[in-house]
N, C-alpha and C positions, 0 to 999 in steps of 0.2 A: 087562755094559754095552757092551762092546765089541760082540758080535755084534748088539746093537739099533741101536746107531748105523751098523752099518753096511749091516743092513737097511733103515731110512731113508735113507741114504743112496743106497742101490741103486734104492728108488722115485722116490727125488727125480731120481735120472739118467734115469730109464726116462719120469718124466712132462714131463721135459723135451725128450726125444724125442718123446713123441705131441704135445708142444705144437707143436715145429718143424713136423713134418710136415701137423699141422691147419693153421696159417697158413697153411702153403703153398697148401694145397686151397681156401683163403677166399679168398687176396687173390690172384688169380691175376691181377688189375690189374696188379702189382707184377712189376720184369724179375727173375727168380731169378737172372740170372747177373752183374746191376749194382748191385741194391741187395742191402745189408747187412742181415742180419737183425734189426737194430735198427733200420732204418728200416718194417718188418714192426710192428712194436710202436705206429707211429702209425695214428689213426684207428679207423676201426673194425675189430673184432676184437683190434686190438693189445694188447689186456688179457691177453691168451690166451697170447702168444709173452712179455709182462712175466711175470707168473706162472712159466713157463718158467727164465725167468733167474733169480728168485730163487731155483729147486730145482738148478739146477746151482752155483747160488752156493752153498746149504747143503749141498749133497753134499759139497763141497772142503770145505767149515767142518768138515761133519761125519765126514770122514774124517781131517782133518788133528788135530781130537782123539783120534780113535782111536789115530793116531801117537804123541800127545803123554802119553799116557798109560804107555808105554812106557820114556818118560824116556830114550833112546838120545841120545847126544850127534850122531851122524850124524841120526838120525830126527829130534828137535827141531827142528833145522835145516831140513829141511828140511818138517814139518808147518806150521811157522810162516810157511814162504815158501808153503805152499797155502791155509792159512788167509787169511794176505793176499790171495793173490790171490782168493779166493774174497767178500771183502768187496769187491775191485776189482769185481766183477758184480753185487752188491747198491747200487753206486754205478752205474754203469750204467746197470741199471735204472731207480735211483729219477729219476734225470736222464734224463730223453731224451733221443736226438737229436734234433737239428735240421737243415734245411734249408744247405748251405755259403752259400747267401747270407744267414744268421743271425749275427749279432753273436758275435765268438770267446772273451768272457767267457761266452756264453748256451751256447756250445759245450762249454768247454771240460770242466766236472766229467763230460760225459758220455766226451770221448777220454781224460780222466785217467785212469776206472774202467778203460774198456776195454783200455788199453794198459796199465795195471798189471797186470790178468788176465792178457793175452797174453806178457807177457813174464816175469811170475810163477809160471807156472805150469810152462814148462819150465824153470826153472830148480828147482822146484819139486820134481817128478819126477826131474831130474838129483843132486838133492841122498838122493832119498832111494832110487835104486834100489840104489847101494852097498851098504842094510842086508839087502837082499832075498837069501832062498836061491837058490840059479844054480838056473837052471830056464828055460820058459818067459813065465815072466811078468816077469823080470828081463829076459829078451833083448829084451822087448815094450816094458817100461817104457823101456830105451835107446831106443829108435827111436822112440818116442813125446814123449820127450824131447829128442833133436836133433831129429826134425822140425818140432815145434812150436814149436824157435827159430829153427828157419832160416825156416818161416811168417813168426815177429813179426817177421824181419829184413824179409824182402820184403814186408810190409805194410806198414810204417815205411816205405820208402823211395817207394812205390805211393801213400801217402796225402799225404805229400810234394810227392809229382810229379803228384799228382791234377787241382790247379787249372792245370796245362800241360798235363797229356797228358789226353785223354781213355780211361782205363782201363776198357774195357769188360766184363771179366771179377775186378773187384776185387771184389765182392760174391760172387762162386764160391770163390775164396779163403778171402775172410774164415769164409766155412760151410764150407770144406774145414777148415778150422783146428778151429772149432770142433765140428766133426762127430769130429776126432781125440781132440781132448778129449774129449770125453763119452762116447766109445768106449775111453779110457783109466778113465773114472772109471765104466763102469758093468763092464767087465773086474776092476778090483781093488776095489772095492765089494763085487762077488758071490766074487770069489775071497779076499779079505782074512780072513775067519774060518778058513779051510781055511791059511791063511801065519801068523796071527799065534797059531795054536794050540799051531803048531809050535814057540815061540820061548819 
């Protein structure tokens, strides 16, 4: 059962890449280095990059059962903080953004999702690399881990300072962030049956 989920899980990371990089090719209207890849999701095509989201969303869902099935008092811990964050991106999604000059009740279940992701998900990773055999994909999991909370920190404080500063590079970020991610979960997706065979 394990190895099937986390076979899906692996296409769901892999389709979530060909979906990124299709929008990009589409909406070439759109500044890649200012807006946010959920701002890609409105309009046309943006069905393309939602879809997208929901498969990086079910990757985490579907990896973090894999975790959960192991029963590890370190690893529950931390499946449960992937699995969350992985409904953080299903919420997301199902909300769009909006435009900042949008009402911030209209706004907000979409920066709820997002920020619960982003800040769930290295915490995430930091909670479950502990159970990991030393190797390479432990050393990988660490820096993937602290980088993608020092990300959510400098995001937070970037989306904050948005409506005074004009951040012209906040949207290269934010796809830096999540390009980390998904290059976390399509690495231990494909590598996870080769780890937890071992255990």
């Amino acid at each position: 059962m394990i190895r099937t989920l986390n076979i899906i899980a692996f296409i769901c990371a892999l389709a979530f890449t060909l979906s990124a990089i299709a929008i990009h090719l589409l909406k070439t209207e759109l500044n890649w280095l200012n807006h946010t890849l959920s701002q890609y999701a409105l309009g046309e095509h943006g069905l393309i990059i939602t879809v997208g989201f929901y498969c990086i969303g079910l990757t985490q869902i579907l990896l973090a059962i894999s975790f959960m099935i192991f029963n590890q008092a370190t690893i529950s811990k931390g499946a449960l903080l992937l699995f969350t964050a992985g409904l953080g991106v299903f919420v997301a999604a199902l909300f769009p953004t909006q435009p900042p000059s949008a009402d911030m009740l209209t706004r907000l279940p979409h920066i709820a999702g997002a920020s619960a992701h982003f800040l769930l998900f290295p915490l995430a990773v930091l909670a479950l690399t502990p159970s990991l055999a030393a190797g390479r994909l432990k050393s990988f999991s660490w820096v993937v881990g602290y980088i993608t909370l020092v990300f959510f920190i400098a995001l937070l404080v970037f989306f904050v300072m948005k409506p005074m500063l004009d951040i012209a590079f906040f949207g290269l970020l934010e796809k830096l962030n999540i390009f980390i991610i998904n290059s976390w979960l399509l690495v231990f997706s494909y590598n996870a049956n080769w780890y937890l065979s071992k255990e």
